[in-house]
N, C-alpha and C positions, 0 to 999 in steps of 0.2 A: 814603912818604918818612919817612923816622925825623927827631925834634928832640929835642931837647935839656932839654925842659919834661919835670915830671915825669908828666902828665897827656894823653893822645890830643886829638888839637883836629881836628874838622871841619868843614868848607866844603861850600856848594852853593851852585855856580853857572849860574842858569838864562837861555837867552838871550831878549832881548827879542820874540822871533818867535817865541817860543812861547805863544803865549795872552794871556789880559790879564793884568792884576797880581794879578787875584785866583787865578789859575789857578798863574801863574808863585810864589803866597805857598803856595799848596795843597801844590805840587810839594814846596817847600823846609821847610814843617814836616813833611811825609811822613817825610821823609830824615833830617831832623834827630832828628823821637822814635825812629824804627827804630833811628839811631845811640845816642841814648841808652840808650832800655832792651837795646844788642847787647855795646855797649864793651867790658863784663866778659869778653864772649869772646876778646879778642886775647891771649895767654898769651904770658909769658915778662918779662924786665927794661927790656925796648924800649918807647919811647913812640913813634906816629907821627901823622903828619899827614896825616889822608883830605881830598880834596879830588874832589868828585864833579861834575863837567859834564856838564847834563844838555843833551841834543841833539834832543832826540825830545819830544813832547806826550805825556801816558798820561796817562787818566782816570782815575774812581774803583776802576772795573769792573778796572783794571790794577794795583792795588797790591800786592796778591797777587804777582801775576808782579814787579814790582820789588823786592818784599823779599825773593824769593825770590837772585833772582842779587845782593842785596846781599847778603845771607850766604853764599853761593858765594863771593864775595870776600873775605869777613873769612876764613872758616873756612882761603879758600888762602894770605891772607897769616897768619895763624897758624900756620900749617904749615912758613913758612919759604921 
């Protein structure tokens, strides 16, 4: 979703049934540094607004596989 700031802003939203809090805080700095150290990838004049619900449990063992299809995403919304 594009806005209007001049800066990318993103959300993680993780649901209560997914694990305890410390599981559901794991999830959400996972996502959060992946997004940090990725951002510089999004090219062009656009700023947008990622917002990622997460629906599914993944462990440690799975981060790999998650960061993989978050940069599937960024790479295809860079693309246009």
């Amino acid at each position: 979703m594009k806005n209007d700031y001049p800066y990318h802003r993103f959300a993680v939203s993780v649901n209560r049934k997914i694990g305890s809090a410390v599981q559901r805080s794991y999830i959400k700095r996972v996502m959060k540094e992946w997004f940090r150290l990725n951002q510089h990838r999004v090219t062009g004049n656009k700023t947008y607004d990622f917002w990622i619900v997460v629906k599914h449990k993944f462990d440690r063992t799975e981060v790999d596989k998650v960061r993989q299809l978050l940069m599937h995403l960024l790479n295809k919304i860079s693309r246009g």
